[in-house]
N, C-alpha and C positions, 0 to 999 in steps of 0.2 A: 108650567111654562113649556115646559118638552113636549107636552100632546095637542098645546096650541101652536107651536111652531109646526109642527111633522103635517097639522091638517091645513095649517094656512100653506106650507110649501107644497105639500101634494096637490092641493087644489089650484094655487098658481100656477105650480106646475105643468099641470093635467091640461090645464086650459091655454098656457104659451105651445103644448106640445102638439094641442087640438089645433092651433092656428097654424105650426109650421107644416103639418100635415095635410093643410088646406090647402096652403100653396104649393107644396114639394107634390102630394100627389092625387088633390082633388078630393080628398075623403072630406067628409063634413057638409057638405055644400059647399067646397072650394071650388078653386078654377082648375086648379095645378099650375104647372112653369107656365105652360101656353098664355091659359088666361088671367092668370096674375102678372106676369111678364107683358102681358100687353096694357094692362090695367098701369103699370108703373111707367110704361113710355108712356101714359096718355098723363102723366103726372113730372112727364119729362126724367123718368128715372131710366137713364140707359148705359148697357143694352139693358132692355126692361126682362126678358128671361134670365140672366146672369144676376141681375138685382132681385128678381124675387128668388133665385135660388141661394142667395145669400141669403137673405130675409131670412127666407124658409127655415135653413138649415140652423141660422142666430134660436130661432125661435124652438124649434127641434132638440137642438142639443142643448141649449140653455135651459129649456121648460125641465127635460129629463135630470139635468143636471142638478138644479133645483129640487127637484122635487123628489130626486134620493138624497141631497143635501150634504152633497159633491162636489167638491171645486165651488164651493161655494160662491168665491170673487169672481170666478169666471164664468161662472152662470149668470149672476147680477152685470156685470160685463156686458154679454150678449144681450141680455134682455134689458138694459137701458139703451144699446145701442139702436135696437127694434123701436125702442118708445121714442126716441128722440128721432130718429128715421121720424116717422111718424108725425110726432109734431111738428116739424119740420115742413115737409111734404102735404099734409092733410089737416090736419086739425087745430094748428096753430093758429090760422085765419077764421077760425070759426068761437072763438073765446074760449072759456073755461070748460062751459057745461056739453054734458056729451047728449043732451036733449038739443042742442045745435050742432052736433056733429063738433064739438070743443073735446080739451086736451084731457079733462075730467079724466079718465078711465085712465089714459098714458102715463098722467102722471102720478096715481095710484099705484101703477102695475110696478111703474123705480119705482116710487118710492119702496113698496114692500121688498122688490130686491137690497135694494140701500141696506133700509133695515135690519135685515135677515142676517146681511155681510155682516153687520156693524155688531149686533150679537148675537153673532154665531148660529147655525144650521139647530143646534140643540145637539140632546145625548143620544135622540131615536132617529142620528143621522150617520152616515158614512163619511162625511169627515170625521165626524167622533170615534167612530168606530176603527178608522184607519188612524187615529193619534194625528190628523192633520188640525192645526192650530191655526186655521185659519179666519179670524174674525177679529173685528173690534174696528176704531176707526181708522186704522190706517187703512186697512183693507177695503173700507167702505166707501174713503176719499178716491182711495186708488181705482178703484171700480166703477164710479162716478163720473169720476175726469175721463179715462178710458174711454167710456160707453160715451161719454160725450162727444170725443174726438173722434171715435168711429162713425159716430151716428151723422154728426156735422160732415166729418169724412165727403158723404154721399150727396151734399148738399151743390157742389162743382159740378159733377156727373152733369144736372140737371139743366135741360136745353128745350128751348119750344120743342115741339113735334110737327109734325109736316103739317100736322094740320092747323097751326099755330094755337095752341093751346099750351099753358104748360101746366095743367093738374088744379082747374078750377073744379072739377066735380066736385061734389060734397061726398066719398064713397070712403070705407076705411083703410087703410093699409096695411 
């Protein structure tokens, strides 16, 4: 179980940290703030630079965090509040399957945060390493609701745009 946890967190990880680095600063084939910040006004998320640099950074420190299996509840935290952003904003309208631009991936990505929280980072993590006892279901409920109300949080922000659209594209967030 400990070398199945360490490769499913490093690789969640790896890849929430590849996306917040898309947006924070263009690497990957991002946009950066500019054009991820404009991409989320056109999705009525504003100020759309301010909201992707949240994004960003949720995705950033939460993927890293994860994936040295760190503050465990606060990485799962962050990275439900990204997903739930998301479904939200983008892929809620579109059904389940992410072959329609659906919620499929998002809600994969919590869930494995959920789970991670729920039992624990493993022994080949730095919460364990630090004696931090952080896991099981309180921590999981706790992290859930959170990322819920952070996520939802963003949902008010949301206002046509000049151009009266408010974030029909089919694109991801």
């Amino acid at each position: 179980m400990t070398l199945g946890l360490l490769v499913l967190r490093i690789v969640v990880g790896a890849l929430f940290v590849g996306h917040g680095a898309q947006k924070l600063f263009g690497f990957f084939g991002g946009h950066g703030l500019d054009g991820t910040g404009a991409f989320f006004e056109s999705l009525g998320l504003r100020p759309g630079r301010m909201m992707a640099l949240a994004a960003g950074l949720a995705e950033l420190t939460g993927g890293a965090l994860f994936g040295l299996g760190l503050l465990t509840p606060l990485a799962a935290t962050l990275l439900i509040a990204v997903m739930v952003t998301a479904i939200a904003t983008v892929h809620g309208r579109n059904g389940i399957w992410v072959t329609d631009g659906g919620v499929e991936y998002n809600l994969v990505l919590g869930s494995i945060a959920f789970a991670v929280t729920s039992i624990g980072a493993g022994k080949w993590s730095l919460d364990h390493l630090l004696g931090l006892h952080l896991a099981g279901a309180k921590w999981a409920v706790d992290a859930l609701v959170v990322g819920l109300i952070a996520g939802l949080a963003t949902i008010p922000v949301r206002r046509p745009s000049v151009h009266g659209t408010t974030g029909d594209t089919p694109a991801r967030a």
